[in-house]
Structure formats: structure tokens, C-alpha cells
PDB file of N, CA, C and O in Angstrom:
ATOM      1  N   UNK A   1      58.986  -0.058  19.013  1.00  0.00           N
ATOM      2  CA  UNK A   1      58.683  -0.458  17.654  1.00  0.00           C
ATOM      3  C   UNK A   1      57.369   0.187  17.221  1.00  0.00           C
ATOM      4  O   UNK A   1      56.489   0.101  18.078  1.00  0.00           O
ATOM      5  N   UNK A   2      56.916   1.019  15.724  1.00  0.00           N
ATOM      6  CA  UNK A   2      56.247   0.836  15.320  1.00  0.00           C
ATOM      7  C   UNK A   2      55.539   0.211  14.337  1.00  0.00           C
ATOM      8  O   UNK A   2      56.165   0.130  13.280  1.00  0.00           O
ATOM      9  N   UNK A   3      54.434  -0.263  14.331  1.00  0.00           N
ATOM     10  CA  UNK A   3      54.156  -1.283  13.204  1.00  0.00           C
ATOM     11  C   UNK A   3      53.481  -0.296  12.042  1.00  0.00           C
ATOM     12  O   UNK A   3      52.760   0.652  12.355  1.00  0.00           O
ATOM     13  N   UNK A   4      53.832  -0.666  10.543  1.00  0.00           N
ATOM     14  CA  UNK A   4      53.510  -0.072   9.444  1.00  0.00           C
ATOM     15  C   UNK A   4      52.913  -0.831   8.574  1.00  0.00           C
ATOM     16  O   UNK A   4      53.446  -1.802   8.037  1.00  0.00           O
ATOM     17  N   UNK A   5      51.604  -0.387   8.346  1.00  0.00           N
ATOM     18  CA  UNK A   5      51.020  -1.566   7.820  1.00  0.00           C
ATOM     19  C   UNK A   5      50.762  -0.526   5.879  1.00  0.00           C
ATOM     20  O   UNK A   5      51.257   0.572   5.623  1.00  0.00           O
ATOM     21  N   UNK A   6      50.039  -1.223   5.088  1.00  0.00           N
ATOM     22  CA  UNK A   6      49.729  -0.797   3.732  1.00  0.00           C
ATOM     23  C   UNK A   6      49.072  -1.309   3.618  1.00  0.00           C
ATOM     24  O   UNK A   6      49.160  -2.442   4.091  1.00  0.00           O
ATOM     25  N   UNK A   7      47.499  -0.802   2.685  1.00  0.00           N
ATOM     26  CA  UNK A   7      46.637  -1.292   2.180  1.00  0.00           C
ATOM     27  C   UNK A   7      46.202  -0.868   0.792  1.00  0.00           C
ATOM     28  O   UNK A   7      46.714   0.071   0.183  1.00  0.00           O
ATOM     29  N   UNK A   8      45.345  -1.533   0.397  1.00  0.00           N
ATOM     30  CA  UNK A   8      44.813  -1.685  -1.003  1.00  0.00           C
ATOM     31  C   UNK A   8      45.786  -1.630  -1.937  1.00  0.00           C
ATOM     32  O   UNK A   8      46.536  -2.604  -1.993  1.00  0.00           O
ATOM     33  N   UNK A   9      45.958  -0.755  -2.667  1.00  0.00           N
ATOM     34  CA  UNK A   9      46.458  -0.471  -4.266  1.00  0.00           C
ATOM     35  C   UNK A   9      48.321   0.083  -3.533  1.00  0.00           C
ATOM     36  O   UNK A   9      49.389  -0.212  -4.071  1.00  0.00           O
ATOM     37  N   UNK A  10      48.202   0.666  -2.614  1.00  0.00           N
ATOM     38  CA  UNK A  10      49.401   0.820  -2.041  1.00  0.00           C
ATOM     39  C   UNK A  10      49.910  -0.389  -1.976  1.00  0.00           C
ATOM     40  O   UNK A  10      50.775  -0.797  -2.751  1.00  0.00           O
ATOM     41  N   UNK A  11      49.418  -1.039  -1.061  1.00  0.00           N
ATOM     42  CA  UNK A  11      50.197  -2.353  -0.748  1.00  0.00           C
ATOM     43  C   UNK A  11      50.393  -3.049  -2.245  1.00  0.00           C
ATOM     44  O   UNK A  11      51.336  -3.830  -2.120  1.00  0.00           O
ATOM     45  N   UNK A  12      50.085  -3.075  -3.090  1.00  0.00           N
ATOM     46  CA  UNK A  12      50.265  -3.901  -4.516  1.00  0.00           C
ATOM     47  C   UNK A  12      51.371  -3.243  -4.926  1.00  0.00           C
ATOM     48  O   UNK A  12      52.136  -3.803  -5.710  1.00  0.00           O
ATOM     49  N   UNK A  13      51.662  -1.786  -4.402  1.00  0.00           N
ATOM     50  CA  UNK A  13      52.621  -1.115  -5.549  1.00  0.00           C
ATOM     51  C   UNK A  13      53.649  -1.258  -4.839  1.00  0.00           C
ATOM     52  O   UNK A  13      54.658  -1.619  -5.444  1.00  0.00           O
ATOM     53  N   UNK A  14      53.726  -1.094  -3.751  1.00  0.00           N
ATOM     54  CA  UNK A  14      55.095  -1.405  -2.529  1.00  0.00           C
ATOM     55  C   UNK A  14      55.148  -2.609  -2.523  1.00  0.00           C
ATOM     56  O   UNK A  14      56.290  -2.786  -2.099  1.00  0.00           O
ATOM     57  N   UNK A  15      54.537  -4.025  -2.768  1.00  0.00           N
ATOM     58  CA  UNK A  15      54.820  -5.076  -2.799  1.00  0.00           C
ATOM     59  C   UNK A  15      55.240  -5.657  -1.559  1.00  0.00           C
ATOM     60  O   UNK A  15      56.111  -6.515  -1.415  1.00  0.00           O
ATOM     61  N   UNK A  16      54.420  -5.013  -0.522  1.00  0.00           N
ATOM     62  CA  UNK A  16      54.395  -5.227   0.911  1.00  0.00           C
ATOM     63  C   UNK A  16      53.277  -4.929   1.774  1.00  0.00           C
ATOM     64  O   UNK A  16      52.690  -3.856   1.631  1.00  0.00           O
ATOM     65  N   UNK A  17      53.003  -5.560   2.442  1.00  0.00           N
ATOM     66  CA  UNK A  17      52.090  -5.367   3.170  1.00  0.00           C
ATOM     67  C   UNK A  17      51.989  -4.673   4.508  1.00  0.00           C
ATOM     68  O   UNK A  17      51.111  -3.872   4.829  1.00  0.00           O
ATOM     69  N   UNK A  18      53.298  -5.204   5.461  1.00  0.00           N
ATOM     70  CA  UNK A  18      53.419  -4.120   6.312  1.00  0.00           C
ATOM     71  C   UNK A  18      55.413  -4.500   6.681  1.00  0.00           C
ATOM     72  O   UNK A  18      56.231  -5.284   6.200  1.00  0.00           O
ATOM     73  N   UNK A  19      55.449  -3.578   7.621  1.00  0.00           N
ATOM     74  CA  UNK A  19      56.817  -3.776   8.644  1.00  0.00           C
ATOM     75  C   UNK A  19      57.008  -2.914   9.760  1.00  0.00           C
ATOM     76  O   UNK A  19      56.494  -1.804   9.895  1.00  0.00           O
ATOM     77  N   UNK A  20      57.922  -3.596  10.701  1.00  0.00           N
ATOM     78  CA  UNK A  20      58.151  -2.989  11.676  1.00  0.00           C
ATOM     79  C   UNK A  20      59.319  -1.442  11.654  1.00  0.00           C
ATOM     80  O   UNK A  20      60.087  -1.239  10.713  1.00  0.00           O
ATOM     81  N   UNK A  21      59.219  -0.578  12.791  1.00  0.00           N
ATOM     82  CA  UNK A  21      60.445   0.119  12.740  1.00  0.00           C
ATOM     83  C   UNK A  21      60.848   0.421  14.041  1.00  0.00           C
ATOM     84  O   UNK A  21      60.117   0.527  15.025  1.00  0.00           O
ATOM     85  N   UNK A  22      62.340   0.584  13.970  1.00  0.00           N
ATOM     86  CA  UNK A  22      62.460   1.043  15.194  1.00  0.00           C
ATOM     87  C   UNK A  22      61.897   2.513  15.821  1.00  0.00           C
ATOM     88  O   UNK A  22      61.743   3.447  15.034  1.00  0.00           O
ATOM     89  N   UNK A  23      61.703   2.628  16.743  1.00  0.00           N
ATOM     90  CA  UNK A  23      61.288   3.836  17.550  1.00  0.00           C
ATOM     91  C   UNK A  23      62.649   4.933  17.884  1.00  0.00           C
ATOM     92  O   UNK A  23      63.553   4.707  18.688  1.00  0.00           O
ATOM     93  N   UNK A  24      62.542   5.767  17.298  1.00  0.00           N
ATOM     94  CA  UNK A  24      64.330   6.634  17.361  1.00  0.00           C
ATOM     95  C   UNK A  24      63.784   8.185  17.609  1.00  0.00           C
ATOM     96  O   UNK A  24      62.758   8.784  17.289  1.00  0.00           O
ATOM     97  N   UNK A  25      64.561   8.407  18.081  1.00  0.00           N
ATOM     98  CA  UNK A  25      64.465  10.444  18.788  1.00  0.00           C
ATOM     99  C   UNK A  25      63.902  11.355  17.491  1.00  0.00           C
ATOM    100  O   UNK A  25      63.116  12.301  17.445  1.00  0.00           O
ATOM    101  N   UNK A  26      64.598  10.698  16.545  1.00  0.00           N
ATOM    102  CA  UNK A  26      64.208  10.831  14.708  1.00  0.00           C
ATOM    103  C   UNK A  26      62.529  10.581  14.326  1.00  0.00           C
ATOM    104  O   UNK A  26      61.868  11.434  13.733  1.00  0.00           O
ATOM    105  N   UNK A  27      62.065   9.471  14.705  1.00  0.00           N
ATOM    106  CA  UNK A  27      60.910   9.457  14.379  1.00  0.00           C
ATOM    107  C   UNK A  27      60.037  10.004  15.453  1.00  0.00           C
ATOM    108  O   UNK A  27      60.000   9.657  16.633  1.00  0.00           O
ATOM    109  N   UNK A  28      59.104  11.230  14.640  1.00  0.00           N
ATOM    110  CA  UNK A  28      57.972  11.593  15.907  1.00  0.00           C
ATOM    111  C   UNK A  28      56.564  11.714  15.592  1.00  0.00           C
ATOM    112  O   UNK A  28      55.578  11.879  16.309  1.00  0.00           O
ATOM    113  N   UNK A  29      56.769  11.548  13.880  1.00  0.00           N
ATOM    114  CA  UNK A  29      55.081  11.882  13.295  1.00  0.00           C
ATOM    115  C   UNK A  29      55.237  11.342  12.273  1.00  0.00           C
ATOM    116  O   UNK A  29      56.218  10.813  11.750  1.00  0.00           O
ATOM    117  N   UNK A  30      54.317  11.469  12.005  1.00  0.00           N
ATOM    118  CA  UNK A  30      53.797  10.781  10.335  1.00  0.00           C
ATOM    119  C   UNK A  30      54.742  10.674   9.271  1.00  0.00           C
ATOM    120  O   UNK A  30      55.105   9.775   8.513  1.00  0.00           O
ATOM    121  N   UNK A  31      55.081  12.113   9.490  1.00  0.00           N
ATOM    122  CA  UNK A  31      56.100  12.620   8.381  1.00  0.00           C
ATOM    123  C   UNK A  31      57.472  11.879   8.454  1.00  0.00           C
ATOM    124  O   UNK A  31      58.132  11.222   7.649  1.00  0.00           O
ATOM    125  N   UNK A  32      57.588  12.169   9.446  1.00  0.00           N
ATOM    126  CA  UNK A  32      59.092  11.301   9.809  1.00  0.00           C
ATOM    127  C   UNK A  32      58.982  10.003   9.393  1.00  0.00           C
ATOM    128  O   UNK A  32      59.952   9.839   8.653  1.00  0.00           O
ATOM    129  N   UNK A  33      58.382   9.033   9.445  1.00  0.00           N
ATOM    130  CA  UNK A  33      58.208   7.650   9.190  1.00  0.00           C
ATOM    131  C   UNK A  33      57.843   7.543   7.554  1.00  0.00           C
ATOM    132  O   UNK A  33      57.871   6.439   7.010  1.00  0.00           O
ATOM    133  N   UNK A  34      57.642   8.249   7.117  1.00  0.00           N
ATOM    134  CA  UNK A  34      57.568   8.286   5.487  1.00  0.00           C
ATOM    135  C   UNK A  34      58.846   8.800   4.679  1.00  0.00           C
ATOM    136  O   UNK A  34      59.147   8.552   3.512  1.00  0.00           O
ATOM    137  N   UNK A  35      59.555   9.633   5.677  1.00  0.00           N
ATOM    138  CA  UNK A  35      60.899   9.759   5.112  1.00  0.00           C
ATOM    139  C   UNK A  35      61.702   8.957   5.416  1.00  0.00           C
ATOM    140  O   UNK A  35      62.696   8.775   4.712  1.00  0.00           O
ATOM    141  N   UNK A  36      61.444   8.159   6.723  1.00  0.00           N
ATOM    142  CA  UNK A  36      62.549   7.045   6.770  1.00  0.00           C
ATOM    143  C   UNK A  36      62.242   5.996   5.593  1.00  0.00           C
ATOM    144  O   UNK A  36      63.126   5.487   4.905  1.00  0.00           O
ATOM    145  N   UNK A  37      60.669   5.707   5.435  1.00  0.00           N
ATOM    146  CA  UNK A  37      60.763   4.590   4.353  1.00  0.00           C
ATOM    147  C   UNK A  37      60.934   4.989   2.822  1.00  0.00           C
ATOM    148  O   UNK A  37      60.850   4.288   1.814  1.00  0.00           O
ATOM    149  N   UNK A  38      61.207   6.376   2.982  1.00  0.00           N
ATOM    150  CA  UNK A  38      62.143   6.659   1.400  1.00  0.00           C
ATOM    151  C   UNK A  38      63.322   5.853   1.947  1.00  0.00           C
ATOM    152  O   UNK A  38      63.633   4.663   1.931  1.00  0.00           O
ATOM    153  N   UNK A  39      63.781   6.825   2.373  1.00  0.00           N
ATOM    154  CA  UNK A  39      65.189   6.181   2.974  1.00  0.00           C
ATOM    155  C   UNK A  39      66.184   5.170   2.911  1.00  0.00           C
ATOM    156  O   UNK A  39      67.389   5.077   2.679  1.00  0.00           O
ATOM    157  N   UNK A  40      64.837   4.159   3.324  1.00  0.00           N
ATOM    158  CA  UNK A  40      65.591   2.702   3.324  1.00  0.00           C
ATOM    159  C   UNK A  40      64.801   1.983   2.293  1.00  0.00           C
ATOM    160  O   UNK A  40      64.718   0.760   2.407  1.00  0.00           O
ATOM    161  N   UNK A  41      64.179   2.606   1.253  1.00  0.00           N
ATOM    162  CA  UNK A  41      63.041   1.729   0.039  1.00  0.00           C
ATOM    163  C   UNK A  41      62.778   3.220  -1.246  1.00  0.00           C
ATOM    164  O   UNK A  41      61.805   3.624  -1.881  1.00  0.00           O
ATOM    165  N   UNK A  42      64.179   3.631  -1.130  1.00  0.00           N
ATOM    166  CA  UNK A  42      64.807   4.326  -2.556  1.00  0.00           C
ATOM    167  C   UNK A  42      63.270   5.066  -3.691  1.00  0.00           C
ATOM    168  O   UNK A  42      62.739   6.131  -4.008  1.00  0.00           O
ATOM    169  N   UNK A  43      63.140   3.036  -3.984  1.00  0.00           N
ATOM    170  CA  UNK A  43      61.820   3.037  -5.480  1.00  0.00           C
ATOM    171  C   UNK A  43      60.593   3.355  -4.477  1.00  0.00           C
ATOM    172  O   UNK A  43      59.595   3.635  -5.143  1.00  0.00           O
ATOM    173  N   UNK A  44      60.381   3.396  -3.257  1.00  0.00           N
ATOM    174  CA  UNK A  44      59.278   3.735  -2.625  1.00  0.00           C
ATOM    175  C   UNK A  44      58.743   4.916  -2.805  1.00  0.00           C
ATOM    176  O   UNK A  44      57.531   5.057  -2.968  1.00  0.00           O
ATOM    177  N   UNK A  45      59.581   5.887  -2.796  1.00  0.00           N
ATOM    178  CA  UNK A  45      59.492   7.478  -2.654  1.00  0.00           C
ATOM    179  C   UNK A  45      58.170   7.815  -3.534  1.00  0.00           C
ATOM    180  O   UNK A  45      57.299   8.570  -3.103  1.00  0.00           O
ATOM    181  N   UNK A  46      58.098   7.185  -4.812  1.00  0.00           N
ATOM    182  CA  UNK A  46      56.659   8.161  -5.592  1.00  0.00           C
ATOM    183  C   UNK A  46      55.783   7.762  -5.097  1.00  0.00           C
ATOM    184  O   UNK A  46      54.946   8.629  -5.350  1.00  0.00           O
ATOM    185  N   UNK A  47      55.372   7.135  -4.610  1.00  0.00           N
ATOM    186  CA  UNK A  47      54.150   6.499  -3.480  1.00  0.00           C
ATOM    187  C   UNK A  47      53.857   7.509  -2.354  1.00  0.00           C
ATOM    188  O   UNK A  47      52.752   7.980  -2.085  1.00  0.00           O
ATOM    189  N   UNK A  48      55.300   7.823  -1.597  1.00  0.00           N
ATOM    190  CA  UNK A  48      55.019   8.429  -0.754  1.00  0.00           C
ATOM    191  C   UNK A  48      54.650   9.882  -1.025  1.00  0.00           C
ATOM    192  O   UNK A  48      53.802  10.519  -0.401  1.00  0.00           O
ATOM    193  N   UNK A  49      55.317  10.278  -1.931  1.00  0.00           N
ATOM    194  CA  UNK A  49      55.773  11.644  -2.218  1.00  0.00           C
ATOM    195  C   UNK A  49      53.908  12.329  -2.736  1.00  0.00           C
ATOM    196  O   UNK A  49      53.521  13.491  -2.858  1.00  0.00           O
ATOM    197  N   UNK A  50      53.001  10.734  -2.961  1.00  0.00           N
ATOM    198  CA  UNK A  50      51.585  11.665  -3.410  1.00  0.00           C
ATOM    199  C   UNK A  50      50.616  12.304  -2.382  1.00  0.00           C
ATOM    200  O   UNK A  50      50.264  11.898  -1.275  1.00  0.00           O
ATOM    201  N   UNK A  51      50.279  13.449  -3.088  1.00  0.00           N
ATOM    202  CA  UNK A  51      49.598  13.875  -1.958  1.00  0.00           C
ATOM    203  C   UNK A  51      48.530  13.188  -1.228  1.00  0.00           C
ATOM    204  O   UNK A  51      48.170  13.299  -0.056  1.00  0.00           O
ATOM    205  N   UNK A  52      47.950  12.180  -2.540  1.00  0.00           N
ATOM    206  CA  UNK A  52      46.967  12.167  -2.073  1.00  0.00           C
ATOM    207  C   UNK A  52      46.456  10.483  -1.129  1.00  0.00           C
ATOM    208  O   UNK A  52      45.364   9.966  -0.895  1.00  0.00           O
ATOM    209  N   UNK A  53      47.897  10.091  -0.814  1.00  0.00           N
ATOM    210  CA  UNK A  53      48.107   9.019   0.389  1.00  0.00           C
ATOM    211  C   UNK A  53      47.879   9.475   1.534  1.00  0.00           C
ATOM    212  O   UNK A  53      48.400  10.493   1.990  1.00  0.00           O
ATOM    213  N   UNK A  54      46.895   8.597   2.234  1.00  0.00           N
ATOM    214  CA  UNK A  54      45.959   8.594   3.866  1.00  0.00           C
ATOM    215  C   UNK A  54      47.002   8.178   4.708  1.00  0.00           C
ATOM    216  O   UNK A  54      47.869   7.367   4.382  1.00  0.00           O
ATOM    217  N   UNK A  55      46.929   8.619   5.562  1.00  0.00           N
ATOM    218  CA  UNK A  55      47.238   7.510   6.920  1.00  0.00           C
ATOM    219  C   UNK A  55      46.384   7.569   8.018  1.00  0.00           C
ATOM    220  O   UNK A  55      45.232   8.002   7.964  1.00  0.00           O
ATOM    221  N   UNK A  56      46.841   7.211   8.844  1.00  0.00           N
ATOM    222  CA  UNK A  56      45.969   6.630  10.445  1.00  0.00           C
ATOM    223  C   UNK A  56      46.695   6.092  11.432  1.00  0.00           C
ATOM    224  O   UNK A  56      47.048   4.930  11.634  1.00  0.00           O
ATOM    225  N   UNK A  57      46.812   6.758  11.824  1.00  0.00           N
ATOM    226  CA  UNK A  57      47.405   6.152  13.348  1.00  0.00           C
ATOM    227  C   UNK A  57      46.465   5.225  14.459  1.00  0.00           C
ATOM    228  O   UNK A  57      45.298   5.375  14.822  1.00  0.00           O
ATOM    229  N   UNK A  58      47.216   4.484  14.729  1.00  0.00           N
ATOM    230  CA  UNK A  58      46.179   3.624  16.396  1.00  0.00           C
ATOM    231  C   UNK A  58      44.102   3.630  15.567  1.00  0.00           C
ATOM    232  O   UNK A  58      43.048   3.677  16.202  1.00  0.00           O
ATOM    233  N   UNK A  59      44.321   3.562  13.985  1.00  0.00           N
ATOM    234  CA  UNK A  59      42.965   3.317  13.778  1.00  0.00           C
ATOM    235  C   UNK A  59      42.318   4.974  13.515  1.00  0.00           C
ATOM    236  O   UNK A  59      41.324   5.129  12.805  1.00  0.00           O
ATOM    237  N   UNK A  60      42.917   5.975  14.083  1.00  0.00           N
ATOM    238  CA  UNK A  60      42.359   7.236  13.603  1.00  0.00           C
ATOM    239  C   UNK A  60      43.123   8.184  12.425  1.00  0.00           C
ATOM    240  O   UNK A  60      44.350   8.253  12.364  1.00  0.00           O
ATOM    241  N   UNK A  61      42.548   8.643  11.834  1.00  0.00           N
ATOM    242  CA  UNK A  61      42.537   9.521  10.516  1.00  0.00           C
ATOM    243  C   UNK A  61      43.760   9.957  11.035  1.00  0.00           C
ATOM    244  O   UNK A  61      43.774   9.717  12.242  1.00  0.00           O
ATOM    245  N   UNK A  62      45.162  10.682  10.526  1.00  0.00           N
ATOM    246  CA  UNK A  62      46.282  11.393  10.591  1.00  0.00           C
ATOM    247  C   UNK A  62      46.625  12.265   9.807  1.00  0.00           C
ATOM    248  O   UNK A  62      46.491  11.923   8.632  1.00  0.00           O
ATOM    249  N   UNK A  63      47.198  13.718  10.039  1.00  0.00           N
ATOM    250  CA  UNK A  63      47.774  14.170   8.837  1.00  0.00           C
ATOM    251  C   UNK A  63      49.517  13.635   9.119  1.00  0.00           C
ATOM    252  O   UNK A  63      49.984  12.894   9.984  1.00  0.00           O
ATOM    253  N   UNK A  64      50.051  14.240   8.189  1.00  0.00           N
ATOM    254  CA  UNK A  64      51.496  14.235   8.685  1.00  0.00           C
ATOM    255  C   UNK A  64      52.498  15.004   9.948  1.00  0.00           C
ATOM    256  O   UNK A  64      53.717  14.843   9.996  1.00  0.00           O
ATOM    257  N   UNK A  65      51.926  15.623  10.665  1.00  0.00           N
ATOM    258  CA  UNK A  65      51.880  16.201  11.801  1.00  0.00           C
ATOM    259  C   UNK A  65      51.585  15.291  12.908  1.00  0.00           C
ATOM    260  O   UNK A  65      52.129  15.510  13.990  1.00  0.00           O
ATOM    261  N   UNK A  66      50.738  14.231  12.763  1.00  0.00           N
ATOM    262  CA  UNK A  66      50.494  13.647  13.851  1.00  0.00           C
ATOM    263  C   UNK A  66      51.658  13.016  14.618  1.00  0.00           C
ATOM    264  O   UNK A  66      52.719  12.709  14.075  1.00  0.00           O
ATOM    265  N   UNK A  67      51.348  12.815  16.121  1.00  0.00           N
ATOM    266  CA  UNK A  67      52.564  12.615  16.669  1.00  0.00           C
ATOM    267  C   UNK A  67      52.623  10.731  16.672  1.00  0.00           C
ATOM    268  O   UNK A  67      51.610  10.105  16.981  1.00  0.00           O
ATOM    269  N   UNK A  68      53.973   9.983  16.277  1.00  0.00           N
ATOM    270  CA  UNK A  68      53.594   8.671  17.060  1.00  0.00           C
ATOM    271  C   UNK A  68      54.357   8.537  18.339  1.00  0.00           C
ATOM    272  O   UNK A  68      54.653   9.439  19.123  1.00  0.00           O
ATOM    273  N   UNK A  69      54.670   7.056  18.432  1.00  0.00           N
ATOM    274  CA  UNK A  69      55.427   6.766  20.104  1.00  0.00           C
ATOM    275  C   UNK A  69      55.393   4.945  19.961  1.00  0.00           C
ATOM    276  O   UNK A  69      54.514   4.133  19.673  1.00  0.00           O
ATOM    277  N   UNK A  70      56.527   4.872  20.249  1.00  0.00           N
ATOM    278  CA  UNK A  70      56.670   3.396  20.627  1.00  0.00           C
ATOM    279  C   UNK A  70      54.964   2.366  20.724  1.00  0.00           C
ATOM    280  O   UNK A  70      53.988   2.588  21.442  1.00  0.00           O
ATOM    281  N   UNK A  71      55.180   1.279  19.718  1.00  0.00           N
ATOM    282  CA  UNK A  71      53.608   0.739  20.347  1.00  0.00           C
ATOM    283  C   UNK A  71      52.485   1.391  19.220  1.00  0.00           C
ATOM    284  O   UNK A  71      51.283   1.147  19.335  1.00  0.00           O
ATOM    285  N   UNK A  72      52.990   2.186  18.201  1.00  0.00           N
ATOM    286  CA  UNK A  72      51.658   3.017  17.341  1.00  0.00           C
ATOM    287  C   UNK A  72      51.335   2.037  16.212  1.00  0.00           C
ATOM    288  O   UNK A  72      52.256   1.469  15.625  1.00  0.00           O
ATOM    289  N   UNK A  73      50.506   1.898  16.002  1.00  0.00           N
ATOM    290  CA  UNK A  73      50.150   0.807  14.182  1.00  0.00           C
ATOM    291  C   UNK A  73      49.895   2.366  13.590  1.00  0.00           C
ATOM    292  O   UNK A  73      49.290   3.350  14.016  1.00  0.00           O
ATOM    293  N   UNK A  74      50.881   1.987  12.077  1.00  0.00           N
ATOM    294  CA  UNK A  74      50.386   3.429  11.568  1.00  0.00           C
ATOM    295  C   UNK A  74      50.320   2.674  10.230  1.00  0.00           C
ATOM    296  O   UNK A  74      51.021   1.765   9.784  1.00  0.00           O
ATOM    297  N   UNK A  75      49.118   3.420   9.661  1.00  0.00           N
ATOM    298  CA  UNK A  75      48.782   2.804   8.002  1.00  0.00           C
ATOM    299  C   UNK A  75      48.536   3.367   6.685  1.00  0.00           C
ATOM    300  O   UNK A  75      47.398   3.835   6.642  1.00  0.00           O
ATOM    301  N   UNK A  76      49.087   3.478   5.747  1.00  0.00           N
ATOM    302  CA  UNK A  76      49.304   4.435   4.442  1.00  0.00           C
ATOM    303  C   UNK A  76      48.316   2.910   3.559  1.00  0.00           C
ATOM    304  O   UNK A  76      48.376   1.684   3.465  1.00  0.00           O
ATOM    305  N   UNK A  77      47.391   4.212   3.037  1.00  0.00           N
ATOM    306  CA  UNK A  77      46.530   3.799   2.143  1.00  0.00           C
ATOM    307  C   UNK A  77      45.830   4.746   0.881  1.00  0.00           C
ATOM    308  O   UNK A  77      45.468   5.851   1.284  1.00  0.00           O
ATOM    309  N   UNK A  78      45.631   4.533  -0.310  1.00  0.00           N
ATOM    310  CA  UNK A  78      44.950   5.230  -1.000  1.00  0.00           C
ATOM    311  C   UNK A  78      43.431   5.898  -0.536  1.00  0.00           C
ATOM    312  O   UNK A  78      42.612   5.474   0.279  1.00  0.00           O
ATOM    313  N   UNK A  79      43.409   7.160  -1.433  1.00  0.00           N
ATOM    314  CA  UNK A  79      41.687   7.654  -1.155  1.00  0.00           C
ATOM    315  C   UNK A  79      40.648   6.295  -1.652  1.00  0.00           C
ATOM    316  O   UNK A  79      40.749   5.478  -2.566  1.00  0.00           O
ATOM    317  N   UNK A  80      39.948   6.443  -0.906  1.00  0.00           N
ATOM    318  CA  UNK A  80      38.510   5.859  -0.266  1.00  0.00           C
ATOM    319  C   UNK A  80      37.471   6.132  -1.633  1.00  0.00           C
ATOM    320  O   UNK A  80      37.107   7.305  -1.712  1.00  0.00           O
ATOM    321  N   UNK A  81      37.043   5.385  -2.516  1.00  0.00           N
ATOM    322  CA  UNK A  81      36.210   6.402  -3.254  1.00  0.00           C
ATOM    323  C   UNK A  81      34.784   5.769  -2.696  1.00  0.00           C
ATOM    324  O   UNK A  81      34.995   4.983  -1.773  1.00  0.00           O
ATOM    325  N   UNK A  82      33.359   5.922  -3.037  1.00  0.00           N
ATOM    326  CA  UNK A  82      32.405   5.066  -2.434  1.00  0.00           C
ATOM    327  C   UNK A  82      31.118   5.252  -3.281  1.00  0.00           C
ATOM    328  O   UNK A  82      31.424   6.393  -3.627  1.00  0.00           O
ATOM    329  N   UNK A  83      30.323   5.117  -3.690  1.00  0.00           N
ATOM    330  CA  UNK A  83      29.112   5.325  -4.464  1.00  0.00           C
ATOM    331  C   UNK A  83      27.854   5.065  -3.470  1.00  0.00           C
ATOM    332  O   UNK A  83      26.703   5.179  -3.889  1.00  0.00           O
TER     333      UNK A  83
END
């Protein structure tokens, strides 16, 4: 299983906060797990589809390349702004 969590302004627009997924030969990176949750969450896709959505794996920065594995917390969030 990996756990998928969402934060800030994401999580308001997905109207979720997080969920689980199964772990499949299919999922191996970032990327993969954002096309499954088109997939199975249709109205999700413009969320995903922006460039300018973060993730993080196990707590560290990710691009979509990164690899996961059974056991990963992975988290899609908007840019960071900060003053």
C-alpha cells in the first residue's frame, strides 16, 4: 500500500485529504500514481495535470521520476509562497 496524502488548497479542491493505493507492477514513481488518480477521479485530472503541483515522497522533495515501493507516504501539494 501506498499512502497519498493532499495538502493545503489541493486538498480543498480534491475534497480529500488523503487515500490509500494499492502497490501494482504499474505503479513505480510519482508519475504513475498521478495517472492512476486521474484514472479512478476523472474531475481530478486539472489538478494533476498543473505543472506547478509538488510532491514528496517519505517527507523528501520528488519530481515525477521518483521511484516509490510498497510502505511510501507520497504528498501532492501546491507551491510554497513565503515572505
Amino acid at each position: 500500500m501506498i499512502k497519498v496524502i493532499f495538502f493545503a488548497a489541493l486538498r480543498d479542491k480534491l475534497d480529500c485529504d488523503g487515500l490509500t493505493i494499492e502497490t501494482t507492477s504499474e505503479i513505480t514513481c510519482v508519475a504513475d500514481i498521478k495517472q492512476y488518480l486521474c484514472q479512478k477521479h476523472p474531475h481530478w485530472q486539472p489538478f494533476f495535470t498543473e505543472q506547478s503541483i509538488l510532491s514528496a515522497v517519505n517527507h523528501t522533495m520528488a519530481d515525477e521520476s521518483f521511484a516509490v515501493t510498497s510502505g511510501d507516504e507520497v504528498a501532492f501539494f501546491p507551491p510554497v509562497t513565503g515572505g
